[in-house]
FIKOLZA-1660 file (N, C-alpha, C; in steps of 0.1 Angstrom, whole numbers, plus 5000, padded with zeros to 4 digits):
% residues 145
   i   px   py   pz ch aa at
   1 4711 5923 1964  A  X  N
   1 4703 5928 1976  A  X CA
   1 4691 5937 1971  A  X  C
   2 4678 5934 1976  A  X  N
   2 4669 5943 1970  A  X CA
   2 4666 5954 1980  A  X  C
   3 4671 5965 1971  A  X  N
   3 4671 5978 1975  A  X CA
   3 4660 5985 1981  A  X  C
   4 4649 5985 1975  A  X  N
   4 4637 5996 1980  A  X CA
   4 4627 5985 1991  A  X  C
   5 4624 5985 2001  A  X  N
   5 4620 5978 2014  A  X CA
   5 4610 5985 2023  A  X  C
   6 4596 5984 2024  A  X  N
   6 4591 5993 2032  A  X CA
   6 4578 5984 2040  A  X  C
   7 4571 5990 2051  A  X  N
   7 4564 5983 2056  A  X CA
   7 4549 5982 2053  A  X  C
   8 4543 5976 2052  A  X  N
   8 4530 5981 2048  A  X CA
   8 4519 5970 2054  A  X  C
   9 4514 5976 2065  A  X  N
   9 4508 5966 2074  A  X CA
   9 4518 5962 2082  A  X  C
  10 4514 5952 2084  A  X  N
  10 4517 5942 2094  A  X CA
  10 4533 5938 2086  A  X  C
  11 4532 5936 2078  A  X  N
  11 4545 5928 2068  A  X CA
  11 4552 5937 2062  A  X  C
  12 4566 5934 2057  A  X  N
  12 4575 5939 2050  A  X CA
  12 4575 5936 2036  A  X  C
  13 4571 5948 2025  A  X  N
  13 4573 5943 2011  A  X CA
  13 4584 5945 2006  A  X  C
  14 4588 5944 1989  A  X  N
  14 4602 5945 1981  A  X CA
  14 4596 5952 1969  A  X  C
  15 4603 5962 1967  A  X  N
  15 4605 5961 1948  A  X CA
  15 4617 5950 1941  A  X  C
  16 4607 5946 1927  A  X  N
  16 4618 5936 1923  A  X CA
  16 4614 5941 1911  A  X  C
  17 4623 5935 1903  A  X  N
  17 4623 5938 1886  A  X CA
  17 4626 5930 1878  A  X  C
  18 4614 5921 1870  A  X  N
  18 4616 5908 1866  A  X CA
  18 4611 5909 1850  A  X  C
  19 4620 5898 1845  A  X  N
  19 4624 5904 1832  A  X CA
  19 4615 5922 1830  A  X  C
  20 4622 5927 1830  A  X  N
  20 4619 5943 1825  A  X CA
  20 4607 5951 1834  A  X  C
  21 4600 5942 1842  A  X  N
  21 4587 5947 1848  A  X CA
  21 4596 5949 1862  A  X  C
  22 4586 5957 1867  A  X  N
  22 4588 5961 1884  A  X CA
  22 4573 5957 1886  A  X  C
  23 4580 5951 1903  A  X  N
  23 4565 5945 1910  A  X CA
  23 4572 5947 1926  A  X  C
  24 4564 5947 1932  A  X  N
  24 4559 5949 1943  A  X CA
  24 4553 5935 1946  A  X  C
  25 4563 5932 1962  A  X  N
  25 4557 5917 1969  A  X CA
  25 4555 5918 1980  A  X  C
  26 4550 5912 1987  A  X  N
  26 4550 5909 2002  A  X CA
  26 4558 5898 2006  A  X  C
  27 4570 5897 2018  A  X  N
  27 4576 5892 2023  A  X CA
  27 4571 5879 2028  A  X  C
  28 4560 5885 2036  A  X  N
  28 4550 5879 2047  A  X CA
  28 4556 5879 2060  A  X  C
  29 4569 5889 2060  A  X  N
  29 4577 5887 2078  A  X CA
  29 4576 5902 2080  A  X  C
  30 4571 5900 2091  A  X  N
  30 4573 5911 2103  A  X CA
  30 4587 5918 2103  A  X  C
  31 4597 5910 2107  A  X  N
  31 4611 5916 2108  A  X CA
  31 4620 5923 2096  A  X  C
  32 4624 5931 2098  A  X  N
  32 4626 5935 2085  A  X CA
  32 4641 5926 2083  A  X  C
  33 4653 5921 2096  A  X  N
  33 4663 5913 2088  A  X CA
  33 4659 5897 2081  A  X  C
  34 4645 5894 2083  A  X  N
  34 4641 5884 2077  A  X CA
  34 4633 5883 2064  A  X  C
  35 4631 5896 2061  A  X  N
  35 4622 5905 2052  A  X CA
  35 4632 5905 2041  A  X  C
  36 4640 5909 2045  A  X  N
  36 4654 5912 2036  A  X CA
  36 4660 5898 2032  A  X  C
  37 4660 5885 2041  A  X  N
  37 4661 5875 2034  A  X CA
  37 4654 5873 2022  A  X  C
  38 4642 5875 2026  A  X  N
  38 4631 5870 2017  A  X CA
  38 4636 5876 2003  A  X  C
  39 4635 5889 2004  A  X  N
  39 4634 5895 1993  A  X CA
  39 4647 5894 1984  A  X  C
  40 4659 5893 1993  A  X  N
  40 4671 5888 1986  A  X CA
  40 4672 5872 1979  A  X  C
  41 4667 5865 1983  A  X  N
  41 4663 5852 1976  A  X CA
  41 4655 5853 1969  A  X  C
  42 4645 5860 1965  A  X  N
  42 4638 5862 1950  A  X CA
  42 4644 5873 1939  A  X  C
  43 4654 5882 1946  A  X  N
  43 4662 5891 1938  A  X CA
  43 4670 5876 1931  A  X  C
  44 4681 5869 1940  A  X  N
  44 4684 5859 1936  A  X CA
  44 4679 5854 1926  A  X  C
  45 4669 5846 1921  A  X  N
  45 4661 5837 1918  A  X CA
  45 4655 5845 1900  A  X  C
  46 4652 5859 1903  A  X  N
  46 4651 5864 1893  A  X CA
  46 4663 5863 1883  A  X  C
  47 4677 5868 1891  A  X  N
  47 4684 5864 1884  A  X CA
  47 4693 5851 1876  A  X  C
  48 4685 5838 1882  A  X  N
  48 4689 5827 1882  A  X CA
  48 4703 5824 1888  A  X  C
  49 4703 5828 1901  A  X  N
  49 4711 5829 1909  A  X CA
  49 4705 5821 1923  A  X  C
  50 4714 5814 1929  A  X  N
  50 4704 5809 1942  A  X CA
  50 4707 5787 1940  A  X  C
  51 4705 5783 1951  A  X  N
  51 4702 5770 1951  A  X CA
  51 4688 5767 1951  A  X  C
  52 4687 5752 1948  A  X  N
  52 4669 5747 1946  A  X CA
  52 4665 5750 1963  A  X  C
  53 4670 5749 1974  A  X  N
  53 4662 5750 1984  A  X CA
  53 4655 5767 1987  A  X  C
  54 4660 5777 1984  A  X  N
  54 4656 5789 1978  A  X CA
  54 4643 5791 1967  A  X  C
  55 4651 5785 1961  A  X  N
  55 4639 5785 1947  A  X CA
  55 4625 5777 1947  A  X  C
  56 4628 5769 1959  A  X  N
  56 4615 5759 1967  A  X CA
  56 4607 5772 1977  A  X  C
  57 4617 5775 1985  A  X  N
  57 4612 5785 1996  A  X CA
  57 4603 5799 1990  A  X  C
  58 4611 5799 1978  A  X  N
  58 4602 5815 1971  A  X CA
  58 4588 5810 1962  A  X  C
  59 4591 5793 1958  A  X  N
  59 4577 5789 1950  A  X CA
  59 4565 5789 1961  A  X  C
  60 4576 5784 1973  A  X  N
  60 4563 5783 1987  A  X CA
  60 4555 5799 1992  A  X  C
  61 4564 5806 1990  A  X  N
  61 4558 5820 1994  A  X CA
  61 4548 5826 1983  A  X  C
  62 4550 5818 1967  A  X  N
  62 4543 5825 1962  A  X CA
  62 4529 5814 1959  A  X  C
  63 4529 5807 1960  A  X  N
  63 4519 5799 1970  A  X CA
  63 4509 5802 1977  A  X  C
  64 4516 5807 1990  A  X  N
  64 4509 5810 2002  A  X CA
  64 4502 5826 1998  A  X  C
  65 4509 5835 1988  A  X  N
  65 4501 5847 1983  A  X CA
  65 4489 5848 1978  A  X  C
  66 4486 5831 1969  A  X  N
  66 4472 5832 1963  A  X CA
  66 4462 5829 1976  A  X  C
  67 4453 5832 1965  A  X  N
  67 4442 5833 1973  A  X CA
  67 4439 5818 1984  A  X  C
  68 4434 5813 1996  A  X  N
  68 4432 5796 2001  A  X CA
  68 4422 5792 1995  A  X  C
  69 4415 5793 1988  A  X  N
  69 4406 5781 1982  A  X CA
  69 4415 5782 1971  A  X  C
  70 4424 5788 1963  A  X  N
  70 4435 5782 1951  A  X CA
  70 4444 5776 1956  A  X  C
  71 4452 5777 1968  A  X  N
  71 4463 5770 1971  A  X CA
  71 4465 5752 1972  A  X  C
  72 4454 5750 1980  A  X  N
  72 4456 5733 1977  A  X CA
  72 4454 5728 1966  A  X  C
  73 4449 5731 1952  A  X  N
  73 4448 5726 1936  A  X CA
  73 4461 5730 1931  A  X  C
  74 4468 5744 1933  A  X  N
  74 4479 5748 1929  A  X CA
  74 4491 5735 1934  A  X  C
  75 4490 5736 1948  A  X  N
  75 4501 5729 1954  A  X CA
  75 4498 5712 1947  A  X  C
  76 4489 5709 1944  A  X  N
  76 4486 5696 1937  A  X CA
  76 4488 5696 1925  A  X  C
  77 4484 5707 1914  A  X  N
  77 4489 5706 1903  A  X CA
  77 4505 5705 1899  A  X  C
  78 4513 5716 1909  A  X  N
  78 4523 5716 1906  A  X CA
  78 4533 5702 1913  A  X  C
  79 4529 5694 1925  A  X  N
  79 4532 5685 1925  A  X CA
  79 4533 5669 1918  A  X  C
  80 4517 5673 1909  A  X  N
  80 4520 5662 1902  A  X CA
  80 4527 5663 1891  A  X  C
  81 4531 5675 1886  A  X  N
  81 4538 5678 1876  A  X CA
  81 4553 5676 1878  A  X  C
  82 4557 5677 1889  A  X  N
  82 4572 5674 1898  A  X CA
  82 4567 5660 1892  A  X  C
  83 4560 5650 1901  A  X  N
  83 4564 5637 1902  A  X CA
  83 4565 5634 1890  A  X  C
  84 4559 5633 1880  A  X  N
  84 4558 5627 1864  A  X CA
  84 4572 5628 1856  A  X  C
  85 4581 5635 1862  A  X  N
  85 4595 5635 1866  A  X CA
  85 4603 5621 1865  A  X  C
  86 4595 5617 1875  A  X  N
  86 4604 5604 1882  A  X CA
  86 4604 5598 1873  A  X  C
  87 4615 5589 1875  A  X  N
  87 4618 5577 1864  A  X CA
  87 4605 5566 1870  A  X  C
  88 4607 5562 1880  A  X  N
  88 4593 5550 1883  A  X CA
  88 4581 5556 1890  A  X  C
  89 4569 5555 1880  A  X  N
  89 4557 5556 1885  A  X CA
  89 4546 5545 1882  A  X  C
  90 4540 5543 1888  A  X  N
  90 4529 5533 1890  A  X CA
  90 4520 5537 1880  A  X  C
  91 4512 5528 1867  A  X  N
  91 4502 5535 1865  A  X CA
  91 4491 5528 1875  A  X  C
  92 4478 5532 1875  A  X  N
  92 4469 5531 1883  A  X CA
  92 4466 5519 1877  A  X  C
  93 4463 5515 1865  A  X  N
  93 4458 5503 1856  A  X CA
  93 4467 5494 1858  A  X  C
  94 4479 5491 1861  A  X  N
  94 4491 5478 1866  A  X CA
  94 4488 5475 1879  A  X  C
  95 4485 5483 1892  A  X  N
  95 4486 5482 1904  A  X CA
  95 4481 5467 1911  A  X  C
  96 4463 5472 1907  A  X  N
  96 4459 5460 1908  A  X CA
  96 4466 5444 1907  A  X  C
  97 4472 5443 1893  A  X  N
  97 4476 5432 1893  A  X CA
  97 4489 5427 1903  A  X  C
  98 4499 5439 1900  A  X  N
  98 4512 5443 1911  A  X CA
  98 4506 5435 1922  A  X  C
  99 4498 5440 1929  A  X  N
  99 4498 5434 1943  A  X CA
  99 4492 5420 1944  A  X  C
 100 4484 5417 1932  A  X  N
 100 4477 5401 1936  A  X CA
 100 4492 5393 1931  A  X  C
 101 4501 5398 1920  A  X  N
 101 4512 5390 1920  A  X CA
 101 4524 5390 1932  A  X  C
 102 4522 5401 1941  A  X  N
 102 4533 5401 1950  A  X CA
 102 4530 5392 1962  A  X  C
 103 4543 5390 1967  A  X  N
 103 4547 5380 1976  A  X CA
 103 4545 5389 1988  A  X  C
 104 4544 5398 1987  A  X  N
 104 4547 5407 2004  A  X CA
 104 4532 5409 2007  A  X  C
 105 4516 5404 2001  A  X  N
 105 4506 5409 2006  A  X CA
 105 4501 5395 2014  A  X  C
 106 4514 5388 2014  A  X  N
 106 4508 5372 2019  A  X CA
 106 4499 5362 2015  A  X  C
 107 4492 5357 2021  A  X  N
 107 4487 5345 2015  A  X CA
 107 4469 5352 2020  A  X  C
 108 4461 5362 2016  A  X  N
 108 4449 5361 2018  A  X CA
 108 4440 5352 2015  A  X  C
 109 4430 5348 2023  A  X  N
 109 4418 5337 2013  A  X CA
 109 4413 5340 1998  A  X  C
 110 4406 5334 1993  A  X  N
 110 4398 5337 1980  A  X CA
 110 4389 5350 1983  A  X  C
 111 4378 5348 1994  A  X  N
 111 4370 5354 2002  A  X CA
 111 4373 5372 2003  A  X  C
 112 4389 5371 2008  A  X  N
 112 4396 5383 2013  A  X CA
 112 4400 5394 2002  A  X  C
 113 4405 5380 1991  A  X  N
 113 4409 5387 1976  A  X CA
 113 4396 5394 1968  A  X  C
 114 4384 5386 1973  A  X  N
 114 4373 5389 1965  A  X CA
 114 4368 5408 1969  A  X  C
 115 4369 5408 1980  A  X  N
 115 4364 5417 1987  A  X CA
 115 4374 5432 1986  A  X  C
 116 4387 5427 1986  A  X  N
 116 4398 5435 1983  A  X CA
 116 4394 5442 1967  A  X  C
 117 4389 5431 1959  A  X  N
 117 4385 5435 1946  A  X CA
 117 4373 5443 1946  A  X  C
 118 4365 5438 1955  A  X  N
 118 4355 5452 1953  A  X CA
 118 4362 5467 1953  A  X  C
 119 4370 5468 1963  A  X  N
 119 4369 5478 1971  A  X CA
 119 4378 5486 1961  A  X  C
 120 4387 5477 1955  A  X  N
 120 4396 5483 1941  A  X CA
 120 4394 5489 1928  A  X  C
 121 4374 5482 1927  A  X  N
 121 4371 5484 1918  A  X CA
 121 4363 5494 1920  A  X  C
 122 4362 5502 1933  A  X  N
 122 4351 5511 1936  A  X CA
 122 4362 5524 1933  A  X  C
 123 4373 5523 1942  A  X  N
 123 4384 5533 1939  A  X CA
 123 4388 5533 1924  A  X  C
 124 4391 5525 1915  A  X  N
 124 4398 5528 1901  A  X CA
 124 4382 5533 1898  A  X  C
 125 4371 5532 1898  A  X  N
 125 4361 5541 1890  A  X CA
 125 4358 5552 1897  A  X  C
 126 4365 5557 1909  A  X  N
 126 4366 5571 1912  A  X CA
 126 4381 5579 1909  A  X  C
 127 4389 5568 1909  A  X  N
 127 4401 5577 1904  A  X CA
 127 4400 5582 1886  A  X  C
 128 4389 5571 1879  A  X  N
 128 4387 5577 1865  A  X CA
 128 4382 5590 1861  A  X  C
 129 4374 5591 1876  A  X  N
 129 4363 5602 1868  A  X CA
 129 4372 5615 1871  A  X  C
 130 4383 5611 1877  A  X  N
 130 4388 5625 1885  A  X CA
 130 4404 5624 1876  A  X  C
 131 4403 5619 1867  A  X  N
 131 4414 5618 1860  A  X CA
 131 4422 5611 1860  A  X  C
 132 4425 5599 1874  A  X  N
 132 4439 5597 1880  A  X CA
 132 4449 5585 1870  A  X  C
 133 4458 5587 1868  A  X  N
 133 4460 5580 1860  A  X CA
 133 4475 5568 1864  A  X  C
 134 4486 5579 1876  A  X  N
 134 4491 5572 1885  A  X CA
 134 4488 5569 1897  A  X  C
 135 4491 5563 1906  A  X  N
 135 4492 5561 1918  A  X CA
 135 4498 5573 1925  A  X  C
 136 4504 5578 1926  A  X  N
 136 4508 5585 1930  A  X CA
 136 4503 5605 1928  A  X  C
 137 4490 5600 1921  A  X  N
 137 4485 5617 1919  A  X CA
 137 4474 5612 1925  A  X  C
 138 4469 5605 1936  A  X  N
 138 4459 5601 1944  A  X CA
 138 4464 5616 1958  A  X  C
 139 4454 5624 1960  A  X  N
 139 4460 5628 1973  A  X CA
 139 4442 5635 1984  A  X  C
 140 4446 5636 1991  A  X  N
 140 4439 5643 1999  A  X CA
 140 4428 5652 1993  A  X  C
 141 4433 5659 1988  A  X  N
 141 4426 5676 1979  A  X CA
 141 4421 5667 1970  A  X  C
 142 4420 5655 1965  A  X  N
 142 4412 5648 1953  A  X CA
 142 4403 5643 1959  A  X  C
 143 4404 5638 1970  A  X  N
 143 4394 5623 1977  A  X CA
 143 4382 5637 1980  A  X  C
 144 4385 5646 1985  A  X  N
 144 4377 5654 1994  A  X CA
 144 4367 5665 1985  A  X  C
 145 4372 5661 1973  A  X  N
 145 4363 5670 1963  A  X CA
 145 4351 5665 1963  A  X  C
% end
């Protein structure tokens, strides 16, 4: 349970003490029995104590602390770093073919396929310049840059 608790503003902070350092955090709750969650699941967490849905909830809070023009690159970086994880990922260079071999995109014309091809080849020379290399690190915060 993290001991020292005080209010400062609007929100409830904690002292914590991580490997050998003391720091000072913000909660981000108003209530102080919710405050005390907070700060007890990063007490947790320092100690490698805690489940992953915890250890999710305290990466999200320390997230939400940086600055907002860092948070959506952060939350992207660190997600594509999760997904590369996965046992199956798409690279962006297979896709194309994937779908003109699959049975589930039906039977398009020549005409339809042609055009489908532009539009694939306009996207794979924008996913290059921006790095992308699977399917799946395509997001939102990329397109909009």
């Amino acid at each position: 349970m993290a001991k020292t608790m005080f209010k400062r503003g609007r929100f409830w902070h904690y002292r914590i003490f991580i490997n050998g350092k003391d720091q000072w955090r913000s909660t981000k709750q108003k209530i102080k029995t919710e405050a005390q969650a907070v700060a007890d699941a990063a007490e947790d967490a320092s100690k490698g104590r805690g489940d992953v849905e915890s250890f999710f909830a305290l990466l999200l809070e320390r997230i939400a602390a940086l600055p907002e023009t860092e948070q959506p690159e952060t939350r992207q970086r660190l997600a594509r770093r999760l997904m590369m994880l996965q046992a199956n990922v798409l690279p962006l260079a297979d896709a194309w073919q994937i779908w003109v071999d699959s049975p589930a995109k039906g039977n398009p014309g020549a005409d339809t396929v042609s055009v489908y091809a532009g539009y694939w080849d306009r996207f794979a020379g924008w996913a290059k310049e921006h790095t992308i290399n699977y399917v799946h690190e395509v997001s939102v915060v990329l397109a909009t840059r």
